[in-house]
KOLMAR-686494 format. One record per residue: residue number from 1; residue in one letter; x, y, z of N, C-alpha, C in turn. Coordinates in nm, 2 decimals. Layout:
num->NUM	residu->A	n.c1->X	n.c2->Y	n.c3->Z	ca.c1->X	ca.c2->Y	ca.c3->Z	c.c1->X	c.c2->Y	c.c3->Z
...
//
This chain:
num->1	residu->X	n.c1->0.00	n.c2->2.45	n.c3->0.01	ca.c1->0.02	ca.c2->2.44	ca.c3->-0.14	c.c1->-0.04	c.c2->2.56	c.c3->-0.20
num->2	residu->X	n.c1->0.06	n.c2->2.65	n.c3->-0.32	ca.c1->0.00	ca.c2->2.78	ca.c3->-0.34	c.c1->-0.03	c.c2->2.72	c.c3->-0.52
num->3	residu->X	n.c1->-0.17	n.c2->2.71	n.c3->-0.56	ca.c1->-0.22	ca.c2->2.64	ca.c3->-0.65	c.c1->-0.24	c.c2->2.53	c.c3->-0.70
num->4	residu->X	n.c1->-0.31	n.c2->2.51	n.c3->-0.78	ca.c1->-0.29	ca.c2->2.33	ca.c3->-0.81	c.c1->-0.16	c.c2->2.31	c.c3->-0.89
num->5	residu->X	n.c1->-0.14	n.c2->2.16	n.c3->-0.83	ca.c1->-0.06	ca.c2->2.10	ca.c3->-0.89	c.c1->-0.04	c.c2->2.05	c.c3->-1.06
num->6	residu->X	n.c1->0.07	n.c2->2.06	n.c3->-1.13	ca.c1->0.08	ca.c2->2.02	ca.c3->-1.25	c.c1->0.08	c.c2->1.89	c.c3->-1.29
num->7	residu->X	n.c1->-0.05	n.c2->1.80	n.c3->-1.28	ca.c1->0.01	ca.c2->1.63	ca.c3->-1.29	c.c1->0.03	c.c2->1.59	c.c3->-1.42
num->8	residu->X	n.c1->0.14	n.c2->1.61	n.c3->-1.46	ca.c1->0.18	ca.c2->1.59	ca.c3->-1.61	c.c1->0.31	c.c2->1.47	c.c3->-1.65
num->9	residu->X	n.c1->0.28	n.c2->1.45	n.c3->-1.55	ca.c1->0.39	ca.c2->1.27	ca.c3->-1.53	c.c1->0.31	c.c2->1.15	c.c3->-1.50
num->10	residu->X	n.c1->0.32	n.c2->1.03	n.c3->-1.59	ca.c1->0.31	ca.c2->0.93	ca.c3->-1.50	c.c1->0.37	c.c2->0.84	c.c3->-1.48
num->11	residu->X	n.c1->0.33	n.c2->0.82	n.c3->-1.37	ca.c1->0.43	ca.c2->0.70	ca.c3->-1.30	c.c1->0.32	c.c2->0.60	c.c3->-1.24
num->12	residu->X	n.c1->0.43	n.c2->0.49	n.c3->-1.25	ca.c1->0.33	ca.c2->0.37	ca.c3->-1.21	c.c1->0.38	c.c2->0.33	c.c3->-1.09
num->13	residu->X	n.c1->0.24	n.c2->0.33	n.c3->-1.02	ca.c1->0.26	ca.c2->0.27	ca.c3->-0.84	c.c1->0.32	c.c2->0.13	c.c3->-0.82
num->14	residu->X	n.c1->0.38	n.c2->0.09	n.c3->-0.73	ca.c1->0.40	ca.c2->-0.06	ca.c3->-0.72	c.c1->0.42	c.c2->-0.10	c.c3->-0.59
num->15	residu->X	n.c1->0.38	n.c2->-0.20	n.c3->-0.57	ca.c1->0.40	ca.c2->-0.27	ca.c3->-0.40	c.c1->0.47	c.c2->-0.37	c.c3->-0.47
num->16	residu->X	n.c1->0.51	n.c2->-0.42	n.c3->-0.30	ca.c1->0.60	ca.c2->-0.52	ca.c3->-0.31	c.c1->0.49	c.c2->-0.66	c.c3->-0.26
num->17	residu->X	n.c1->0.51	n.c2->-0.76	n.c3->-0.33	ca.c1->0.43	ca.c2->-0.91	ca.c3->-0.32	c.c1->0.53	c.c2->-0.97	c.c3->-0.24
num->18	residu->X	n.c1->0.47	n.c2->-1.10	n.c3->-0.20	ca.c1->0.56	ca.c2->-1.19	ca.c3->-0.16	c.c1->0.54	c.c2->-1.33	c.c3->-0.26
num->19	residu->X	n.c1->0.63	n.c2->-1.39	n.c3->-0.31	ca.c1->0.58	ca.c2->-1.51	ca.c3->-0.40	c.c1->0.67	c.c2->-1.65	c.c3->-0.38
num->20	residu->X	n.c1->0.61	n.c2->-1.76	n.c3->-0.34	ca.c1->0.66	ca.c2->-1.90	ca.c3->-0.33	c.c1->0.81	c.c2->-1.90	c.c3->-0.43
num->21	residu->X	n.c1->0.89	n.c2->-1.92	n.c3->-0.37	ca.c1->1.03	ca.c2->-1.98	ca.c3->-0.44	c.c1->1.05	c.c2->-2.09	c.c3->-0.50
num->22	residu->X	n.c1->0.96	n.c2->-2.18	n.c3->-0.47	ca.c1->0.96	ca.c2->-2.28	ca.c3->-0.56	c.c1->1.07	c.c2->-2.41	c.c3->-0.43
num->23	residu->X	n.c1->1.08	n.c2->-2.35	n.c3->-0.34	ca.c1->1.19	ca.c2->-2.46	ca.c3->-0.20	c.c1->1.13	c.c2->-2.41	c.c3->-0.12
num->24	residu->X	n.c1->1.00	n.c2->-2.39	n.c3->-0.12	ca.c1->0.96	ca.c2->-2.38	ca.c3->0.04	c.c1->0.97	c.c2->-2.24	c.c3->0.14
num->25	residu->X	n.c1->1.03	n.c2->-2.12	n.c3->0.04	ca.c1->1.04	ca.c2->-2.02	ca.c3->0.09	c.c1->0.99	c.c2->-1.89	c.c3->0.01
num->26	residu->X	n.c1->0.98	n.c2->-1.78	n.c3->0.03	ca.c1->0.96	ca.c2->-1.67	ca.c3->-0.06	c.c1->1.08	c.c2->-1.57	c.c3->-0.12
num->27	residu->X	n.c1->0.95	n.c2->-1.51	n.c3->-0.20	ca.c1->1.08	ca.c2->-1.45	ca.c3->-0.24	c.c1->0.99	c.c2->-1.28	c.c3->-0.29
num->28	residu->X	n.c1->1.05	n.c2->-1.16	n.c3->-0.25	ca.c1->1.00	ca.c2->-1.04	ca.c3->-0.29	c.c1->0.98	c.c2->-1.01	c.c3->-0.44
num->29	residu->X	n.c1->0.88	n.c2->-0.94	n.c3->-0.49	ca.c1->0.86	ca.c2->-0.92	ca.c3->-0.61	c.c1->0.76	c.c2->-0.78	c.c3->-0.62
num->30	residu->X	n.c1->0.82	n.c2->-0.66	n.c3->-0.69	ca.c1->0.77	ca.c2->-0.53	ca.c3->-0.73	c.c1->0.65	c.c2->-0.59	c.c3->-0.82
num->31	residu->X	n.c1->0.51	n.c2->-0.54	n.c3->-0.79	ca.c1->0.39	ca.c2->-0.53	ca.c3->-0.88	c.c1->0.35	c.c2->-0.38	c.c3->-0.92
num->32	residu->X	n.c1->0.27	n.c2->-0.37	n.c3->-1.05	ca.c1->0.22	ca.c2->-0.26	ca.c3->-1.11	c.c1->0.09	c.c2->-0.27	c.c3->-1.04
num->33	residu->X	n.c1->0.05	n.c2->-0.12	n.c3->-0.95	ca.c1->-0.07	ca.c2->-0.14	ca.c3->-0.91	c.c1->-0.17	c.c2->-0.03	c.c3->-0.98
num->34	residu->X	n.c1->-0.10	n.c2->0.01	n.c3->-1.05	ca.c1->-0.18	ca.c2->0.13	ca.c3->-1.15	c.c1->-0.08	c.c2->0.21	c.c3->-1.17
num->35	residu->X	n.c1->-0.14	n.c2->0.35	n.c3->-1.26	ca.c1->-0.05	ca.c2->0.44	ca.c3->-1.30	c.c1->-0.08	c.c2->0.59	c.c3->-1.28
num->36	residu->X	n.c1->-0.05	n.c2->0.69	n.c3->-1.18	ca.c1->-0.09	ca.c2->0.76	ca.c3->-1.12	c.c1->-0.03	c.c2->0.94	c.c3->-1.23
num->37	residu->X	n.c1->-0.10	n.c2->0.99	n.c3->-1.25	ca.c1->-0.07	ca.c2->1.13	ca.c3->-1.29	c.c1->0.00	c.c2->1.22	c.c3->-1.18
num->38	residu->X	n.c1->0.12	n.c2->1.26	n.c3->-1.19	ca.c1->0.19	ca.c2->1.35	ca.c3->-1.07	c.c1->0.28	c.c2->1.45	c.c3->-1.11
num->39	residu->X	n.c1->0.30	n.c2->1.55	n.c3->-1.02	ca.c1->0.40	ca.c2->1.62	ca.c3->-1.06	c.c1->0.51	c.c2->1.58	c.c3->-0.97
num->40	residu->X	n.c1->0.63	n.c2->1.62	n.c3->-0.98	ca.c1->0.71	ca.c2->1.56	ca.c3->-0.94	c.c1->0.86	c.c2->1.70	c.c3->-0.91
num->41	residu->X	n.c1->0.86	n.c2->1.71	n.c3->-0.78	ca.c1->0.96	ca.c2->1.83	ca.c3->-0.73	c.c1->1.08	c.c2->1.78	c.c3->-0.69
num->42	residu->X	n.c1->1.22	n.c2->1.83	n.c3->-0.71	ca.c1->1.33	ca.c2->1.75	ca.c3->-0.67	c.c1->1.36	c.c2->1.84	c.c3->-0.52
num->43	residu->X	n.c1->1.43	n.c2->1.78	n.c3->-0.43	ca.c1->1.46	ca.c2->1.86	ca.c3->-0.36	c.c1->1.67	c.c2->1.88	c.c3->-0.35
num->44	residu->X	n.c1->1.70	n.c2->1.91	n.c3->-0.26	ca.c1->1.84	ca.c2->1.90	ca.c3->-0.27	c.c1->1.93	c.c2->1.78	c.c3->-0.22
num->45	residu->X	n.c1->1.99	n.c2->1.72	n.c3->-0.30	ca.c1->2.09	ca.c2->1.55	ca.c3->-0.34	c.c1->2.20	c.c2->1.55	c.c3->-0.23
num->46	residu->X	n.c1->2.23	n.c2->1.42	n.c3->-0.19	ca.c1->2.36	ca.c2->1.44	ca.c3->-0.08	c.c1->2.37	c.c2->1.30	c.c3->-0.11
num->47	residu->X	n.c1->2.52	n.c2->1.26	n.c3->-0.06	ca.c1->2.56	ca.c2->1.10	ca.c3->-0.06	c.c1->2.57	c.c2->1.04	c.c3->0.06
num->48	residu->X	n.c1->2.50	n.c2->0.91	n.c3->0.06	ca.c1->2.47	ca.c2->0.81	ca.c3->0.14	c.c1->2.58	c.c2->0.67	c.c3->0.13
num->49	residu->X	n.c1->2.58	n.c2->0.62	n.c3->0.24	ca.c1->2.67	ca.c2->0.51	ca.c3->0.20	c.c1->2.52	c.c2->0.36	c.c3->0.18
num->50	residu->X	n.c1->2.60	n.c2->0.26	n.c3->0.09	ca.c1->2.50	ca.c2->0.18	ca.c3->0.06	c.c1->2.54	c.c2->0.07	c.c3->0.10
num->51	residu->X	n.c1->2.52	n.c2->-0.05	n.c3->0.08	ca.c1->2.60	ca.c2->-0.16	ca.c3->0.16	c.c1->2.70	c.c2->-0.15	c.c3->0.11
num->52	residu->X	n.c1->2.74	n.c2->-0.16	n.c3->-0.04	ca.c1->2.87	ca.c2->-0.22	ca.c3->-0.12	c.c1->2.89	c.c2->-0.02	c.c3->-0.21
num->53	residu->X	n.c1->2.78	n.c2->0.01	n.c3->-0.22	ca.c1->2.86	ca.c2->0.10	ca.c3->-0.30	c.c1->2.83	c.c2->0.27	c.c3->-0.23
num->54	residu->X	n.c1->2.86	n.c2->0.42	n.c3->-0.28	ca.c1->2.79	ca.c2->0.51	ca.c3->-0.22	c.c1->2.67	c.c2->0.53	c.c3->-0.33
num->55	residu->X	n.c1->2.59	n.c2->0.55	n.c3->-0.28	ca.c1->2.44	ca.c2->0.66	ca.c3->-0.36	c.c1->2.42	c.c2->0.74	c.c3->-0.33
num->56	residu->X	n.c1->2.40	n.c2->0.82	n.c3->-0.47	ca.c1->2.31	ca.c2->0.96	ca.c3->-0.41	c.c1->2.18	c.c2->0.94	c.c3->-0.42
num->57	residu->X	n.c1->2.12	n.c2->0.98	n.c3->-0.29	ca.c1->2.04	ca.c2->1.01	ca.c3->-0.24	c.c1->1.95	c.c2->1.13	c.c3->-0.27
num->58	residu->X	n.c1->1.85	n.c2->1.13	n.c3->-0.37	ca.c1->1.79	ca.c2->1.30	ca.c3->-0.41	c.c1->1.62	c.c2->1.26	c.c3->-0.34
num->59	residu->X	n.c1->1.58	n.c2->1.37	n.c3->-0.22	ca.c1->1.48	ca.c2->1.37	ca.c3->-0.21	c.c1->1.35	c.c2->1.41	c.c3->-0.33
num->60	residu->X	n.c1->1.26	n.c2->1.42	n.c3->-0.32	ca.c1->1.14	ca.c2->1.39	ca.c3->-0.37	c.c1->1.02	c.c2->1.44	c.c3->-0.34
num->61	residu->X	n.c1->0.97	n.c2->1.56	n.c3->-0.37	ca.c1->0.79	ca.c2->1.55	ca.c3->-0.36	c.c1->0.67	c.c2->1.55	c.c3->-0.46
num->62	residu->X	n.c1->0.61	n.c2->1.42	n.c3->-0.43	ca.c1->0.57	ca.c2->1.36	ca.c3->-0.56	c.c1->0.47	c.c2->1.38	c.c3->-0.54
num->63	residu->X	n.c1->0.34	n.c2->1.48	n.c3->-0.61	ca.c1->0.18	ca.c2->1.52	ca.c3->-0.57	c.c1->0.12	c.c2->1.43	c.c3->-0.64
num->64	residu->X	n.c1->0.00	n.c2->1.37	n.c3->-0.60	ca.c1->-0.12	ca.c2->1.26	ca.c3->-0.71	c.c1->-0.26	c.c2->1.34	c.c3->-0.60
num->65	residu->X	n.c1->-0.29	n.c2->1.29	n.c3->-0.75	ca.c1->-0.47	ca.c2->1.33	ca.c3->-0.66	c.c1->-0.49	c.c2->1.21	c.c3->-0.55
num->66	residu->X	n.c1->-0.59	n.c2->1.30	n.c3->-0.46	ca.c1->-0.61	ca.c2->1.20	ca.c3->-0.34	c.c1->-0.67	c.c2->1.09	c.c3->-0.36
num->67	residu->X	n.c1->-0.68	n.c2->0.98	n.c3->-0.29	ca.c1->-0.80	ca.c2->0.88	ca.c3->-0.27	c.c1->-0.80	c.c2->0.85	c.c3->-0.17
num->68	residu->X	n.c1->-0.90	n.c2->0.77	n.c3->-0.15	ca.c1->-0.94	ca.c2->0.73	ca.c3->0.01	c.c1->-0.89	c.c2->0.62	c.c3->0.10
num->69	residu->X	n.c1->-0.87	n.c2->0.66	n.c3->0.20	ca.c1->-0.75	ca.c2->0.52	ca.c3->0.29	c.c1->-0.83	c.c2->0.41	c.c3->0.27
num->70	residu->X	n.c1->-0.71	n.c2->0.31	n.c3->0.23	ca.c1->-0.74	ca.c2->0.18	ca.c3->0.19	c.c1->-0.75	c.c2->0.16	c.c3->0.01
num->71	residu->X	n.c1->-0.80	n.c2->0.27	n.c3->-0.05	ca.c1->-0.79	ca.c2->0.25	ca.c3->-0.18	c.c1->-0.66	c.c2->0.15	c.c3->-0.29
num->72	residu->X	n.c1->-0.64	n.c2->0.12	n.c3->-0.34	ca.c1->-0.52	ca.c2->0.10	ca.c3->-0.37	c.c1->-0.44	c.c2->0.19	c.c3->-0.47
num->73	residu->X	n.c1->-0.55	n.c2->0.31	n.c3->-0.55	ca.c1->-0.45	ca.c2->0.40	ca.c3->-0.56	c.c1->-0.40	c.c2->0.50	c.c3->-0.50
num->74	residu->X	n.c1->-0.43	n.c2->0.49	n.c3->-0.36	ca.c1->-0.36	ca.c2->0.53	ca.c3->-0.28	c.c1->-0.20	c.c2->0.49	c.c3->-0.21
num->75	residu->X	n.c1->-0.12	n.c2->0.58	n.c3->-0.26	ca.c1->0.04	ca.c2->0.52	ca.c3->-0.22	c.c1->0.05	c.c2->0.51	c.c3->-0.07
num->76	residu->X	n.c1->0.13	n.c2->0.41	n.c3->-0.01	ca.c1->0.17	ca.c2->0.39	ca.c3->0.11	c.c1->0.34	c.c2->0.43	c.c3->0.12
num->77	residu->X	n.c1->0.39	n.c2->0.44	n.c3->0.21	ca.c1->0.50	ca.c2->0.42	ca.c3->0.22	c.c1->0.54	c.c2->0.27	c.c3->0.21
num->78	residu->X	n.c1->0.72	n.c2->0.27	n.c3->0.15	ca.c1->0.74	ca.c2->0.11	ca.c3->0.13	c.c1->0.66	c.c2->0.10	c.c3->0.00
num->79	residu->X	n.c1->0.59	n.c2->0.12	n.c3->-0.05	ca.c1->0.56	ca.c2->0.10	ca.c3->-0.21	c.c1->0.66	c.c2->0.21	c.c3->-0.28
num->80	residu->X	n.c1->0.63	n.c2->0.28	n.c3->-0.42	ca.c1->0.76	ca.c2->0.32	ca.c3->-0.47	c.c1->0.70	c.c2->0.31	c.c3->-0.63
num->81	residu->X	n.c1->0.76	n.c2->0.42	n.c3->-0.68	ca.c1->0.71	ca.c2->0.48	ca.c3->-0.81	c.c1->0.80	c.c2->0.44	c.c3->-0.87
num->82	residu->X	n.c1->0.77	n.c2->0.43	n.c3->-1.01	ca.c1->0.87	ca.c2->0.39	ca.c3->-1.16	c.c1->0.83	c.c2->0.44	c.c3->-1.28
num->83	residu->X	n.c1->0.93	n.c2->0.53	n.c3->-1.32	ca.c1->0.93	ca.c2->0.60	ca.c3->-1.45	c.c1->1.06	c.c2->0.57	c.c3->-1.49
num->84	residu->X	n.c1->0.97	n.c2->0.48	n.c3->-1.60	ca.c1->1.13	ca.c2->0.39	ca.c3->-1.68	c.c1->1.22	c.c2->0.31	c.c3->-1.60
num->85	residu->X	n.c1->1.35	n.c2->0.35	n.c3->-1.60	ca.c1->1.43	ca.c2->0.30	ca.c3->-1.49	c.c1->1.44	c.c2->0.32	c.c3->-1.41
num->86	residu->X	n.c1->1.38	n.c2->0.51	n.c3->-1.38	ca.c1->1.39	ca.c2->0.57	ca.c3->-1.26	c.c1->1.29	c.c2->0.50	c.c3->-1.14
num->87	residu->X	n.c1->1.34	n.c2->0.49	n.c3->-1.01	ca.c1->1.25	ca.c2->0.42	ca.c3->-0.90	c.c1->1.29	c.c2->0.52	c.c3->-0.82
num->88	residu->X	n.c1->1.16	n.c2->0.57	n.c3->-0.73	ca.c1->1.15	ca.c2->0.63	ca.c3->-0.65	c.c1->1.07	c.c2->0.61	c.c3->-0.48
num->89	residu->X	n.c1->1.16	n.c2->0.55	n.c3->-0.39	ca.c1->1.07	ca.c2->0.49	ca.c3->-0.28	c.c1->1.03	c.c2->0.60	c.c3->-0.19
num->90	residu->X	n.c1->0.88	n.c2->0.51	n.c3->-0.16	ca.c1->0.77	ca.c2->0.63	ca.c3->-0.12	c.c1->0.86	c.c2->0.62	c.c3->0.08
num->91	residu->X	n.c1->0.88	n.c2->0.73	n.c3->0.10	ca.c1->0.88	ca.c2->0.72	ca.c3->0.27	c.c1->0.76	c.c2->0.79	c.c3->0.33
num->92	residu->X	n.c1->0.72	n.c2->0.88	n.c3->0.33	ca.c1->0.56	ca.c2->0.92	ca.c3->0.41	c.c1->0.47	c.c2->0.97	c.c3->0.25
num->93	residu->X	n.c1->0.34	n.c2->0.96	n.c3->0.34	ca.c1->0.25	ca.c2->1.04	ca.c3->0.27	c.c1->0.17	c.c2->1.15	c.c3->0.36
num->94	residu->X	n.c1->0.15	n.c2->1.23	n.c3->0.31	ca.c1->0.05	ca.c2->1.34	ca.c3->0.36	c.c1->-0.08	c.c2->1.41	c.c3->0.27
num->95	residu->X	n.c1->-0.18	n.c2->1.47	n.c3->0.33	ca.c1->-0.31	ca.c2->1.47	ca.c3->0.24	c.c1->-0.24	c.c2->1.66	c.c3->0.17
num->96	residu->X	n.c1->-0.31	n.c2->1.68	n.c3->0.11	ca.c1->-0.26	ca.c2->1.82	ca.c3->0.07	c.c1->-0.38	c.c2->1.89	c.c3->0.03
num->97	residu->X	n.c1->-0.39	n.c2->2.02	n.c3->-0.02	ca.c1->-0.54	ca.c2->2.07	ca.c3->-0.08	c.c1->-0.64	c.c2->2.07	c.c3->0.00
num->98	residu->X	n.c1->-0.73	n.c2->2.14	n.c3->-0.05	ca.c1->-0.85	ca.c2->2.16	ca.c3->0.02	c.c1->-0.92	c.c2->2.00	c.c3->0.02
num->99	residu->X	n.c1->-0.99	n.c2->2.00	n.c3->0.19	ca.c1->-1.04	ca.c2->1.81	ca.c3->0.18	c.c1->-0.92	c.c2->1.69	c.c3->0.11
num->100	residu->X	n.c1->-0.76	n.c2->1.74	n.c3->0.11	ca.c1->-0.71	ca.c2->1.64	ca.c3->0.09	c.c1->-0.77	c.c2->1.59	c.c3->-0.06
num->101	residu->X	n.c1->-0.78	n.c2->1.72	n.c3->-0.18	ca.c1->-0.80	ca.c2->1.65	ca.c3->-0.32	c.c1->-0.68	c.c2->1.59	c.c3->-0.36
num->102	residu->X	n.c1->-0.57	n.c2->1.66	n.c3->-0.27	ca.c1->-0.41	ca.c2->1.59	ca.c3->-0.34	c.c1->-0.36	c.c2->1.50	c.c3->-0.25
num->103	residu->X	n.c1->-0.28	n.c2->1.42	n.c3->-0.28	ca.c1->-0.14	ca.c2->1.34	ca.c3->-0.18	c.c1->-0.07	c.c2->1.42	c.c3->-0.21
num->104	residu->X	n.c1->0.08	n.c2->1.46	n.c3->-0.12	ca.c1->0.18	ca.c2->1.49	ca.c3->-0.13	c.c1->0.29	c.c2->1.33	c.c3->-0.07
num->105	residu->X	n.c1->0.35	n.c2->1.29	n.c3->-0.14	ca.c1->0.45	ca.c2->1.16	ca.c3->-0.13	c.c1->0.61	c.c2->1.20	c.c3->-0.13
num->106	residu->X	n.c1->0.63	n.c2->1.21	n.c3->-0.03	ca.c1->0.78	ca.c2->1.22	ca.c3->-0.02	c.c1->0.84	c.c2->1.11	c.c3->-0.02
num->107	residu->X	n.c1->0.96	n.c2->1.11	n.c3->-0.12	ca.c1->1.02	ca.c2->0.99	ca.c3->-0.16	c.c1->1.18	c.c2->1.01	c.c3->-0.21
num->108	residu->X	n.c1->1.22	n.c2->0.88	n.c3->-0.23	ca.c1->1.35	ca.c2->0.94	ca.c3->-0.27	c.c1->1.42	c.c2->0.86	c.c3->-0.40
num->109	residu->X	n.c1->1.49	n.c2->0.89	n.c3->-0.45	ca.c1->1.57	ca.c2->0.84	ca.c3->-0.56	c.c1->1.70	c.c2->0.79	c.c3->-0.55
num->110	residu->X	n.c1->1.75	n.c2->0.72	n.c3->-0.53	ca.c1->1.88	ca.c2->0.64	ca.c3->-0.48	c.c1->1.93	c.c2->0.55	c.c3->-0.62
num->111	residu->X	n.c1->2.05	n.c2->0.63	n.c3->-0.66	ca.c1->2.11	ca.c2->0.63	ca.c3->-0.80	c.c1->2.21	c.c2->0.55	c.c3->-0.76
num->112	residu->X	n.c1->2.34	n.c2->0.42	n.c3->-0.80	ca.c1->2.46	ca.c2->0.44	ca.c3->-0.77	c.c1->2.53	c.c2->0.62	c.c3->-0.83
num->113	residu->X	n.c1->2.66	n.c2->0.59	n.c3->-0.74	ca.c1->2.73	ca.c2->0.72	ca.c3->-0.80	c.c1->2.85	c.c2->0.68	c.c3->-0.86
//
């Protein structure tokens, strides 16, 4: 990483719950687990096929300051950022900076097209 990062976005973290259906089964549901300061890098877009429709597919690297494994503002993969409409699912994380003061979150953006 050549300087610090610009965290001048935020976006709010979210996992996924699991919650009683009400018949005995569950059902998934996106939670706000805070709201993290980041900068946010696009990388270069390509199209994906989706079950029913195509998407584009735009990679993602999404910087937040670090925290410590286990924290909960620490992002996982499978959780997934939201700014406004925009949702962004986390696929890895990696520590970045000196002692890992940053996360770097690669993620991606999957639009219909």
């Amino acid at each position: 990483m050549s300087g610090a990062p610009h965290l001048t976005r935020p976006l709010v973290l979210e996992g996924r719950v699991q919650t009683a259906d009400g018949a005995g089964g569950y059902t998934s549901v996106w939670q706000a687990l805070g709201t993290l300061w980041a900068e946010v890098t696009p990388g270069a877009g390509r199209d994906v096929a989706g079950e029913e429709v195509t998407l584009a597919a735009v990679p993602y690297r999404i910087t937040v300051r670090g925290a410590p494994q286990g924290a909960p503002s620490r992002p996982l993969p499978g959780q997934r950022f939201r700014e406004g409409a925009r949702v962004f699912a986390i696929v890895a994380v990696t520590e970045a900076g000196r002692a890992g003061q940053f996360l770097t979150c690669f993620a991606r953006e999957e639009v219909p097209a």
